[in-house]
N, C-alpha and C positions, 0 to 999 in steps of 0.2 A: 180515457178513463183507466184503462189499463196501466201506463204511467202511474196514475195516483194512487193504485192499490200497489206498485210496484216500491213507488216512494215510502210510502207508509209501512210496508214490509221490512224495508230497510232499516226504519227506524224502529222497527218495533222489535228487529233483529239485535241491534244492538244493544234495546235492554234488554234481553236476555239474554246476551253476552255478559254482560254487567250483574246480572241475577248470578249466573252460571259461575261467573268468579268468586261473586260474595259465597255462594253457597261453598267452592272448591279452598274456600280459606277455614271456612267453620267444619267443611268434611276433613281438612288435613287435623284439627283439633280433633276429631272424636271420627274416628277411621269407618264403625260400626253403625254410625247413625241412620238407620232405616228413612227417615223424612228424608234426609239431606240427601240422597242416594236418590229417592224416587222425587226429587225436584230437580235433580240435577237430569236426569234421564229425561223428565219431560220437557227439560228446557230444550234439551235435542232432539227432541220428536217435535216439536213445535217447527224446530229450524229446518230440519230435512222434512215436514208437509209442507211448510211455508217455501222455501230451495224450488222443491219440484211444482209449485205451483206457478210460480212466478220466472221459471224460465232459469233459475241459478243452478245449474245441473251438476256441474261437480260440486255445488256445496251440498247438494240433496246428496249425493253418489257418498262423499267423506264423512259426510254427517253421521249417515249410515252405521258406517262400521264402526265410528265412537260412539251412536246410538247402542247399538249391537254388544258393547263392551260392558255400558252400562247395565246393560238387561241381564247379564251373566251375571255383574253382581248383585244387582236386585234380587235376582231368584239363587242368589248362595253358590255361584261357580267360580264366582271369583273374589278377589279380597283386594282389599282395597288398602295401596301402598302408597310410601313417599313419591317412589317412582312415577307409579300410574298419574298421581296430584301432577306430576311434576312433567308428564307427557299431555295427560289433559290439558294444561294450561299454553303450552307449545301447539296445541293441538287448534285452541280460542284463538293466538294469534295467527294461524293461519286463516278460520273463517272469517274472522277481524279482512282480512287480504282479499279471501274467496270475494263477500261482501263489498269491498270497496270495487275490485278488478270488474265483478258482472261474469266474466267467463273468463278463462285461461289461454291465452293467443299464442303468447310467447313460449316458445319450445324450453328454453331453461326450465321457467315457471311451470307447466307442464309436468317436465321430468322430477322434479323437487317435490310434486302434487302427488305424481304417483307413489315415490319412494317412500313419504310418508303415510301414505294408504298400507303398504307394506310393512309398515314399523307397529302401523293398530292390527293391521292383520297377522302380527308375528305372535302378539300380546294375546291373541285369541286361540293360536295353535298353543304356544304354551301350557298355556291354563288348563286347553282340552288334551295334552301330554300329562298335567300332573291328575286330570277327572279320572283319564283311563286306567290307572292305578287303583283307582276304590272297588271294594266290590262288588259282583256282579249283582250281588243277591239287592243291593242297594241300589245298585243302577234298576231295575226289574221293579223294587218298588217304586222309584220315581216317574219312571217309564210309566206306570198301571195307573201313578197318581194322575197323570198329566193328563193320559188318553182317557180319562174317563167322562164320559158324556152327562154333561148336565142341560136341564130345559128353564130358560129364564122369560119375564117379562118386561118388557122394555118401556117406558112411555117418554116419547120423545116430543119435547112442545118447545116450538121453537117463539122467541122471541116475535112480534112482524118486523123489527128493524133487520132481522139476520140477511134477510137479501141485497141486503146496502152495502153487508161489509163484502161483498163478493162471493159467500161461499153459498154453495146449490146445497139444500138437505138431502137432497136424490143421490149425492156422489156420496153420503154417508152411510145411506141406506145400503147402497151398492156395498160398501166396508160389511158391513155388518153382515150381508147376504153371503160374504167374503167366507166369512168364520165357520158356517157350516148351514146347518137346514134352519130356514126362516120363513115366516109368514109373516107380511106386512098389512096392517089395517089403516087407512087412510082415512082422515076423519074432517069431513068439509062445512059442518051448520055453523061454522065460524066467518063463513066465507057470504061478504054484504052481496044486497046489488047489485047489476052491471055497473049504472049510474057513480055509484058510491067507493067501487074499487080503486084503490090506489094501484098502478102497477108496480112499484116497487118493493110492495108491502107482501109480507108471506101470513097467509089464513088459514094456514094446515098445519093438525097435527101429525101423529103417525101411534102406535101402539106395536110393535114388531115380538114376538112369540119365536126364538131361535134358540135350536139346538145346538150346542156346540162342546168339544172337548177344549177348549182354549179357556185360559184363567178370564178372572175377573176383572184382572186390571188393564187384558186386553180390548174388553170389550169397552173398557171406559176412556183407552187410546185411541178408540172412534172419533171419541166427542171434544178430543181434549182442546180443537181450536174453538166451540161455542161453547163452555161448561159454561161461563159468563153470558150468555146471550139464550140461554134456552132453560126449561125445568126439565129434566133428567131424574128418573127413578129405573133402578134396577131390582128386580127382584128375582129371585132364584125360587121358581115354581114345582121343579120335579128333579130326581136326581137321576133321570133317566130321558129316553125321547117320548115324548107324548103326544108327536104333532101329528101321527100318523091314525093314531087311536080313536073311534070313530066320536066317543063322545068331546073329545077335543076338540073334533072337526065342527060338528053341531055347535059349540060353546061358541067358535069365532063365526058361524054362518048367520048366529041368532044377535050376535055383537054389531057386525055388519049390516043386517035389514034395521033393527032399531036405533043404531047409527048413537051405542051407548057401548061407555068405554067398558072394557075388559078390567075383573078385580082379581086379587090371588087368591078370593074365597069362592071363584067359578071354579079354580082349577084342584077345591082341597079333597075331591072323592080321588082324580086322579094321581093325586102327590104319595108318592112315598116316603117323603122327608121329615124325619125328627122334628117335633113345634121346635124344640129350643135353637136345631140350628136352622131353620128357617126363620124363626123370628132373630136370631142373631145377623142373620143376613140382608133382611130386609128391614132392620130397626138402625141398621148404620149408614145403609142409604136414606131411609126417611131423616137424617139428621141431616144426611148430606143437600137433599132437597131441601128440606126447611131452610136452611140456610141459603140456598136459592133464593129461594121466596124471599129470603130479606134482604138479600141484599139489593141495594142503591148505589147506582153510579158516583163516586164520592169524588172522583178528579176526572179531568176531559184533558186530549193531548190538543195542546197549539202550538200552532210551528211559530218558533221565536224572533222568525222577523216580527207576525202580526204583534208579538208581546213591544217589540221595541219602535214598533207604529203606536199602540196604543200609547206606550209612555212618552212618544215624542208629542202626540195629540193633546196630552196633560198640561205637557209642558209649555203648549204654544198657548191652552185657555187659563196656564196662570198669568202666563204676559197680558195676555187681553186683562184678564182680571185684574191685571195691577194698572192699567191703562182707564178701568172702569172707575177703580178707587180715585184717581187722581183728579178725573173728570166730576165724580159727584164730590171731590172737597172742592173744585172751583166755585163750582154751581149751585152749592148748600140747598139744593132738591131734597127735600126729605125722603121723600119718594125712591129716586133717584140711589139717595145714600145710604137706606136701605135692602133696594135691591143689591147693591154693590155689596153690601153685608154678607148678605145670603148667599147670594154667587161665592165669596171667597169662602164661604165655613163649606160649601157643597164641593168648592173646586180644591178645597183642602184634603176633606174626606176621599175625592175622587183620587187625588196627588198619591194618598196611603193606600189605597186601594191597587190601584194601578200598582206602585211598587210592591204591594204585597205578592202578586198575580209575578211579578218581574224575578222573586228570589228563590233561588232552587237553594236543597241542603247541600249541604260539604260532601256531606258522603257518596254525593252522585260522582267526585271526582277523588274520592281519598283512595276505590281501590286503585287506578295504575300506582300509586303511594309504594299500596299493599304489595304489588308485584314488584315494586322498586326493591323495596327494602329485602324482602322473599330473595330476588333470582343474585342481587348484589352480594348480598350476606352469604349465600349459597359459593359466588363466586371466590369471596374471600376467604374461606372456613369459617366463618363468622356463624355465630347462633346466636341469632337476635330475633326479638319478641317486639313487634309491632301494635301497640296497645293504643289504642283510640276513645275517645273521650269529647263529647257536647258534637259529635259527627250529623246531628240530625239540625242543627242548628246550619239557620237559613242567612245565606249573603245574595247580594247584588247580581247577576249572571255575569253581568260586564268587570266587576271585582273578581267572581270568580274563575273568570277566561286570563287576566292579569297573573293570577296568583300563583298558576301552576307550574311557570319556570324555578321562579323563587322558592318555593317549597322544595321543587326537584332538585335545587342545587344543598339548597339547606342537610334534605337528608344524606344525600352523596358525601357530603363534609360529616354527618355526624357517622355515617358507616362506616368512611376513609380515617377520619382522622380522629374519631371519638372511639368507637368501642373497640373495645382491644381484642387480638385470638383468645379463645379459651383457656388458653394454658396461660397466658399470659393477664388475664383476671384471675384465676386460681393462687396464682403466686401473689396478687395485692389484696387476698383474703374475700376476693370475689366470686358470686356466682359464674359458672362458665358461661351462661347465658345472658346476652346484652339486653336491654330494654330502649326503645326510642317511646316517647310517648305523645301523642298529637290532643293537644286538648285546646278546646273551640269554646268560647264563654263571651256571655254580654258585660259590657261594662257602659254602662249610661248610655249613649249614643253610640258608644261604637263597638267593635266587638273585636275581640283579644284573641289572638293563636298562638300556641305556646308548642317548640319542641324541643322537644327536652333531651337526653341521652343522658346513660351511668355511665357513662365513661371516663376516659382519663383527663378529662378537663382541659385546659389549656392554663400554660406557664408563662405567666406577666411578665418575667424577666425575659424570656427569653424571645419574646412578639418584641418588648421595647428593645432590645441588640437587635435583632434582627429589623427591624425599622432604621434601625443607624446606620448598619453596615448599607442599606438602601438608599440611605441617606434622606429618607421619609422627617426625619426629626434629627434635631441639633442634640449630639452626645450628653450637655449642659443641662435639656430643656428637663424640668422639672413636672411630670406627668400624674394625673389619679386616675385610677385603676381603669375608670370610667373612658377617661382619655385615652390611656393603653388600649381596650380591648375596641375603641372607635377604631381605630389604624388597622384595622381587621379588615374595614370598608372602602379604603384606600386603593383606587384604580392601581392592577399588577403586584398587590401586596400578597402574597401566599409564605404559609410556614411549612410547607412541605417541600422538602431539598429535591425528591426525587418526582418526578411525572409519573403520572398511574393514569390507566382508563376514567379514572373516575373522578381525582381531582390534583389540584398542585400547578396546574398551569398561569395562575395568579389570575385568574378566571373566574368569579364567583362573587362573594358577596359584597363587591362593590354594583354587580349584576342585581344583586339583590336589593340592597339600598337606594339603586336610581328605579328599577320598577316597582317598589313598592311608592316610593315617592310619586310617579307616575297616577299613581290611585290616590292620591291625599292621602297615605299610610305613612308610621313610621316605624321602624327597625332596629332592635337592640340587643346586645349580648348580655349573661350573665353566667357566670363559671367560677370553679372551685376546684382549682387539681386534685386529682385522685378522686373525682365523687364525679362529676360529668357536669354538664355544658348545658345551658338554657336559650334558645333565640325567642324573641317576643316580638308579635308584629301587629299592630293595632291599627285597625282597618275602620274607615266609613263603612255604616250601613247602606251607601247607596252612593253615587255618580253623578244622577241628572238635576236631581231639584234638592237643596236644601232650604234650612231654617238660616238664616243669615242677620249678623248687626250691618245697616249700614250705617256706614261715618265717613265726615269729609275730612280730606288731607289736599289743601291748597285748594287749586279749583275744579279737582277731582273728587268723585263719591268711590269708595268701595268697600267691598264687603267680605267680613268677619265670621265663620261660620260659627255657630252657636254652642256647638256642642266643644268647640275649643272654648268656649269666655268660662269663665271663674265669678269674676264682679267685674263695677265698674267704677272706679274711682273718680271723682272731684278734687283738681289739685290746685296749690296757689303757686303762680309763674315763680314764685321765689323760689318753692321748695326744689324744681328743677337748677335754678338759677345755687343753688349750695350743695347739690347733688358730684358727687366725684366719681369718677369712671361709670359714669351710666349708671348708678346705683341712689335709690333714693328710699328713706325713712319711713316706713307708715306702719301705725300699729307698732311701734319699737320691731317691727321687722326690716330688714335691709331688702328691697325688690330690685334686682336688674331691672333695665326697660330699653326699651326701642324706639327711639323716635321716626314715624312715620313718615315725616317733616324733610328728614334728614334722609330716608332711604329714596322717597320718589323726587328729591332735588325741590319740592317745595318750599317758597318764600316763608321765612316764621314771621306769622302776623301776630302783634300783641293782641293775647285775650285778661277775660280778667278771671276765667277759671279754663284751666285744662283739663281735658276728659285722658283719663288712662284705663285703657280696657284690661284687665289682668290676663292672660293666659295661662292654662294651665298644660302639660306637656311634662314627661318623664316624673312624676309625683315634685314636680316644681312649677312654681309661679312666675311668667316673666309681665313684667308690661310693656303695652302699646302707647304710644304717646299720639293721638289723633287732634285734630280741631273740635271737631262738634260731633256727636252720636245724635244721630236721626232717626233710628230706629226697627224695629225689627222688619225683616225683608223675607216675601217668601220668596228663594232666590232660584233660576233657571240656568244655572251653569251650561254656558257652551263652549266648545274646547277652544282655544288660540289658536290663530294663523301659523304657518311658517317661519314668519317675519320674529314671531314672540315668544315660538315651541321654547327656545334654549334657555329663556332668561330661567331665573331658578325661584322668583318670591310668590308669584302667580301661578293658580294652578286651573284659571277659567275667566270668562266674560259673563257680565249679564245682561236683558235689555233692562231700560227701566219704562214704567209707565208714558214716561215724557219720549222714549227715541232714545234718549241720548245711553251711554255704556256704563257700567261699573265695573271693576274688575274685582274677581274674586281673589284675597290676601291667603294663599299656603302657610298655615301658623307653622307647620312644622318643618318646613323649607326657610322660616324666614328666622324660626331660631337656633336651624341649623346654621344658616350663615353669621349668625351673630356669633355663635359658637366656632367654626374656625375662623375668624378672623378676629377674635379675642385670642387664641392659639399662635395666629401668625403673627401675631403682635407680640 
């Protein structure tokens, strides 16, 4: 059991790691931000109670003292810098390590662990070298503000689920008893039957009456791992101690025998406190409660094997379902061929469901992006402005596990070889400051990534020399711009003379263009010297199951995904038969096409009309040239053997109802290949 709270911490560590960045990218924007400061601090107060409870002791111990940094600037002792941003985040990738490691074994690791305890501990002397400087009379009022005794009302109600997730209210109470003088009230007519009791379930409240000279926001660092799991009111009752004053004591003796809660208007003969700032004090927690009160659990964590169980589950009752279909067209069952109906419209729905459940947003994975571009630019002297766009927009998990190389190289090339030093956009009438920009959008089926950079573009003349001297292309060959900036994707093609950490080794976006391809994506440049550089990568919403045409080519079926087809043409064998280079008339437009016929070494049988699928791809139309369209397929893509990984036209199998296979047709691998091999010709 231990284990599964230990698991669970883990994960629940890392998003707040992931919090903790987003928040330290919007604190480096606005240095001052009171929220962003005190979200950042509890992200590290969560991690060091979560550390020490679960046995990660040096991440409790490090936490600590970047906890501790925080708290200085929360309460105004420190000021929050480039630097600080810039050691905080040095600081995430090591609990990132603490986190994976469990504990510190290795004596290096170890010594590297403590040296950096040292480096937040220097940050702290510092600070309190430049406090000791103010004066006295100022330190003496802060000193008076701090120590001054206030008496609050606590009422503590805990969810019943709270003893599930692991944590005891008793080691809370304990905290709170911590802060100074307190009287706890225990309150039990919540609590069933013997019969009736759940043991895991919690029936208690509490009401807690505590003195203390310590802030407000300490006593709400109590609560801060259940705020979600319990109603919480704070109120500030006396600005003095009352707990010891006889009618105080009567007030909780007489709360206790009639086993009825404690209000702030038992305690109003004893208060000495102003209405206005007592009801200022107690009118922001009643908001904070109400808000309690309403909230509703709006998401649940699942661990993403169970997600990729579920969708393989999907995937096997649409085979069945298409197994059902085939059996009620035998058997013309009315009966029968209506249930099969209803099965496919529910195993449809379930199909969209499932994959709904299956897509996280982008932005779960854009900030390492964010640190890319941050710690590189930093390395280059570069001042570049990482601007994000459609980040909440949602893909596939398995697309998005694919994606992250590609992106990573993508921006590396735009920070290496797009934006230019400072000085050196100054002089092209430029801002010193670079911009990349990542923007995320639907387009019909599929969804579009775009990144962009103002940089200095890239020069066509000089990709097409350099392609000759490589001997990539014949000095002769007559090229459009389109063709030029394709040779960009060419395994070993790089235009950078010199090697860098970061790119030039002819390593990249031919990288790019085979695992985007890997996904059924495809991959494109577009640039403008002296203005900057555009990549566009146009992605499947999904992986497992598509909408699919099937059609036969010879004595094979396969299938077309849908979100590539355009139309479907009807043709007369002749008009292939007066067609020159693969190009055929229709509409007085000129269509390229592909013969299907001709790519899987199929016999051409005389028909007496041909079916041409249109495809649409890069804002052009190519056609298919098929036998017979059979018709729409809801298709289960499963990946190739070994045997078929490498061929390049396919990009999956399916079953069909009967047993027998179809293979799934790559529109975009297939008129990719039609595309160089019209070049190498």
């Amino acid at each position: 059991m231990l284990d599964k709270f230990k698991a669970k911490f883990v994960e629940e560590s890392m998003d707040n790691l992931q919090d903790l960045e987003e928040s330290l990218f919007l604190l480096e924007k606005d240095l001052e931000n009171k929220e962003l400061i005190e979200r950042i601090f509890r992200a590290m107060h969560s991690l060091k109670g979560g550390g020490a409870m679960f046995g990660f002791n040096h991440l409790s111990d490090f936490t600590h003292h970047l906890e501790t940094i925080f708290d200085w600037v929360r309460n105004n002792k420190l000021a929050v810098t480039s630097d600080l941003i810039t050691l905080t985040f040095s600081a995430i990738d090591h609990i990132k390590n603490l986190i994976k490691t469990g504990d510190l074994t290795d004596e290096q690791e170890l010594k590297g662990h403590n040296q950096f305890i040292l480096r937040l501990q220097s940050v702290l002397s510092d600070s309190a070298s430049t406090l000791s400087v103010h004066s006295t009379v100022d330190s003496q009022n802060i000193n008076d503000e701090i120590s001054e005794s206030k008496t609050y009302l606590i009422n503590f109600i805990p969810q019943e689920e709270l003893l599930q997730n692991g944590t005891n209210p008793l080691y809370l109470l304990d905290d709170i008893h911590a802060l100074g003088e307190a009287i706890s009230i225990a309150y039990t007519h919540k609590v069933p039957s013997l019969e009736l009791i759940d043991i895991t379930a919690n029936y208690c409240l509490w009401q807690i009456l505590l003195n203390t000279s310590e802030s407000l926001n300490e006593i709400k660092d109590v609560f801060i791992f259940v705020e979600d799991e319990c109603e919480l009111q704070i109120d500030l009752i006396a600005d003095s101690n009352i707990l010891q004053k006889p009618e105080c004591i009567e007030i909780i003796k007489k709360a206790r025998k009639g086993n009825s809660l404690l209000k702030i208007e038992d305690f109003q003969s004893l208060s000495q406190l102003k209405p206005s700032s007592q009801e200022l004090e107690s009118g922001e927690e009643k908001k904070k409660i109400t808000a309690i009160k309403e909230h509703k659990i709006s998401s649940i964590r699942v661990a993403s094997h169970k997600i990729d169980e579920l969708v393989t589950l999907v995937s096997e009752l649409v085979t069945i379902q298409a197994q059902l279909s085939l059996y009620s067209e035998s058997n013309e069952d009315p009966v029968i061929v209506s249930l099969s109906e209803n099965i496919q419209k529910l195993s449809r729905q379930l199909r969209e469901n499932a994959f709904d459940i299956s897509l996280i947003p982008l932005q779960s994975e854009l900030m390492r992006f964010q640190r890319l571009v941050r710690d590189l630019s930093k390395d280059q002297g570069k001042d570049i402005d990482f601007v994000i766009e459609g980040g909440d927009l949602e893909l596939d998990k398995n697309i998005i596990e694919h994606l992250t190389d590609p992106l990573l190289h993508i921006l590396r090339n735009s920070i290496d070889h797009g934006i230019e030093l400072p000085e050196e956009r100054i002089s092209s009438g430029k801002s010193p400051k670079g911009t990349i920009l990542f923007k995320a959008f639907h387009s019909g089926a599929n969804v579009i990534i775009e990144v962009s950079d103002d940089g200095k573009g890239m020069d066509l003349e000089y990709i097409r020399q350099k392609a000759i001297s490589k001997e990539i292309v014949d000095q002769n060959a007559v090229l459009t711009d389109k063709e030029v900036l394709d040779l960009l994707f060419v395994s070993g093609f790089s235009t950078k003379d010199a090697v860098s950490d970061v790119s030039g080794r002819g390593v990249g976006m031919d990288v790019v263009r085979r695992k985007i391809a890997n996904i059924r994506g495809e991959v494109s440049i577009d640039t403008e010297k002296g203005k900057g550089t555009t990549i566009t990568i146009r992605l499947p919403l999904t992986l497992s199951i598509i909408d699919g045409l099937l059609v036969k080519v010879g004595a094979n079926q396969y299938v077309i995904p849908i979100s590539a087809i355009d139309k479907i043409h009807a043709l007369d064998p002749s008009q292939l038969k007066k067609s020159f280079n693969n190009v055929v008339v229709l509409d007085k437009e000129q269509i390229p096409y592909i013969d299907l016929r001709k790519v899987f070494n199929a016999p051409e049988v005389e028909h007496d009309v041909i079916q041409m699928v249109m495809i649409k791809a890069e804002d052009r139309i190519t056609g298919v040239i098929v036998d017979s369209v059979i018709g729409e397929y809801q298709t289960v893509v499963k990946p190739l053997g070994r045997y078929l990984k490498k061929q390049e036209i396919l990009s999956g199998a399916t079953i069909m109802g009967d047993g027998t296979l179809a293979m799934v047709v790559d529109t975009s691998r297939l008129l990719m290949e039609r595309k160089s091999k019209k070049v190498a010709g």
